[in-house]
C-alpha positions in Angstrom: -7.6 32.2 -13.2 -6.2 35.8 -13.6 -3.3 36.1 -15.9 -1.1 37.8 -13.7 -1.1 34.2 -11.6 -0.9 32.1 -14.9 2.2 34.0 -15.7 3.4 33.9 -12.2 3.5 30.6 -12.3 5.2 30.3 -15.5 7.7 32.1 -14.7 8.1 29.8 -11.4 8.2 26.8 -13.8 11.2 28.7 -16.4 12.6 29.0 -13.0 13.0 25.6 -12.7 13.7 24.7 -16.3 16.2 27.2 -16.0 18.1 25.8 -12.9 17.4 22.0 -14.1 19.6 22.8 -16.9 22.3 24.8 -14.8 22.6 22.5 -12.6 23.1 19.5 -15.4 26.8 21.4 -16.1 28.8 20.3 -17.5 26.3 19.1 -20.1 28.3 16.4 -21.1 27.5 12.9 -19.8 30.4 11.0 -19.1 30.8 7.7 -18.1 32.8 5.5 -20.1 35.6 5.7 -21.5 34.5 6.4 -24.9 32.9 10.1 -23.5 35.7 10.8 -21.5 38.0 10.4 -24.5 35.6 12.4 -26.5 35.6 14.7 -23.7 39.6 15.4 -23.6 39.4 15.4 -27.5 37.0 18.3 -27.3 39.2 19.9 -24.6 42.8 19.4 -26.7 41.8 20.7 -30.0 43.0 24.2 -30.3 42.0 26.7 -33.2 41.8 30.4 -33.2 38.9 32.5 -33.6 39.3 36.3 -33.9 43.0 36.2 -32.5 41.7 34.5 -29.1 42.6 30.5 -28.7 39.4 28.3 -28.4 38.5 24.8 -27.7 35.3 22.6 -29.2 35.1 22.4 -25.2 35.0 26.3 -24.9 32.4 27.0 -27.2 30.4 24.0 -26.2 30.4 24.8 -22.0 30.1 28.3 -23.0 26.7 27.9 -25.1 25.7 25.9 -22.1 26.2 28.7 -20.2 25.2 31.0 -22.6 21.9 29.3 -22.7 21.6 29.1 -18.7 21.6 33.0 -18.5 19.0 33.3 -21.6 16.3 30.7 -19.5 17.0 32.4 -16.2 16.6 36.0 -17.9 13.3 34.5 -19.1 11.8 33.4 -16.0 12.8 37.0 -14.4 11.0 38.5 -17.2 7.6 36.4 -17.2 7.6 37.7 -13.8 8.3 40.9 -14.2 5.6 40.5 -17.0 3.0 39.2 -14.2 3.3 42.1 -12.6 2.8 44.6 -15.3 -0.3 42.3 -15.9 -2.0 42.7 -12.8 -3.0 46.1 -13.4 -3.4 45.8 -16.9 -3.5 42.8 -18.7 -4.1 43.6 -22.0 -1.2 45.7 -22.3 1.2 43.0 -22.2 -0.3 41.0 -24.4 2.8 41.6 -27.1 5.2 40.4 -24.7 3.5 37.5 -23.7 2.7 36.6 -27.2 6.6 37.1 -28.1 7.9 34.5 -24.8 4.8 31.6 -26.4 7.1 31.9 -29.1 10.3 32.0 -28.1 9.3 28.7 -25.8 7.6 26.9 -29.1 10.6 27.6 -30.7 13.2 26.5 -28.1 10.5 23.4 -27.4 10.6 22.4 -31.2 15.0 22.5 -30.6 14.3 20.5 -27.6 12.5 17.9 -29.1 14.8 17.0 -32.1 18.3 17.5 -29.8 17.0 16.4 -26.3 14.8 14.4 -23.3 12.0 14.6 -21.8 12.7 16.8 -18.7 13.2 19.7 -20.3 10.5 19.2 -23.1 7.8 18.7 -20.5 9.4 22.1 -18.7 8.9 23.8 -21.8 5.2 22.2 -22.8 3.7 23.6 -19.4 5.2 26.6 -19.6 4.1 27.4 -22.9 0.5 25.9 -21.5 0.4 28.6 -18.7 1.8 31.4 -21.1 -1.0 31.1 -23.7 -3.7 30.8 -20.8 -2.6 33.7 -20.0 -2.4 35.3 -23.3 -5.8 33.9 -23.9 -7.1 35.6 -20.5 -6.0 38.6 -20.9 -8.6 40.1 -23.3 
């Protein structure tokens, strides 16, 4: 397989990692009433960072978010990357190095702090990413 199409569909599979994980907001299971104390907890304790008024919440929905943007921005670029790879593989052999990575490292997070769904996103796109690096000799 070319590695324009390997990273084509890696970057269909971020895709879905990235939306998986958007569309588990707010991140926060809750369904007794020990997470929904833990919940308003998170949401009443007040403390000031840099003159602006924050919540454990705030930080915690906004990294959510924060990380949301980062997998989407991803997918757009291992797609972008495709692209570039179709007329020239071995060119982008730097970048696609750099996102193997960035995925090992975000798998190796994922394995100590979360589940399965996303770790087996991550493992196949970091499968298709080094076919493709390995394919574009």
């Amino acid at each position: 397989m070319k590695p324009h199409v390997l990273l084509r569909i890696a970057a269909v599979i971020a895709l879905l990692l990235a939306a998986g994980h958007t569309a588990g907001a707010p991140w926060t299971p809750s369904k007794g009433m020990a997470e929904a104390g833990l919940l308003q907890l998170m949401k009443s304790l007040h403390f000031d960072v840099m003159g602006t008024s924050r919540t454990y919440f705030d930080f915690y929905f906004g990294f959510g978010v924060s990380i949301s943007v980062y997998l989407f921005t991803q997918a757009i670029i291992l797609w972008q990357v495709a692209g570039l790879a179709k007329s020239n593989a071995k060119i982008v052999r730097p970048i696609v190095a750099t996102m193997f990575l960035s995925y090992i490292a975000g798998g190796v997070v994922t394995v100590m702090y979360f589940f399965a769904a996303p770790i087996v996103f991550s493992a196949v796109v970091c499968f298709f990413i080094a076919w493709a690096w390995a394919k574009s000799e």
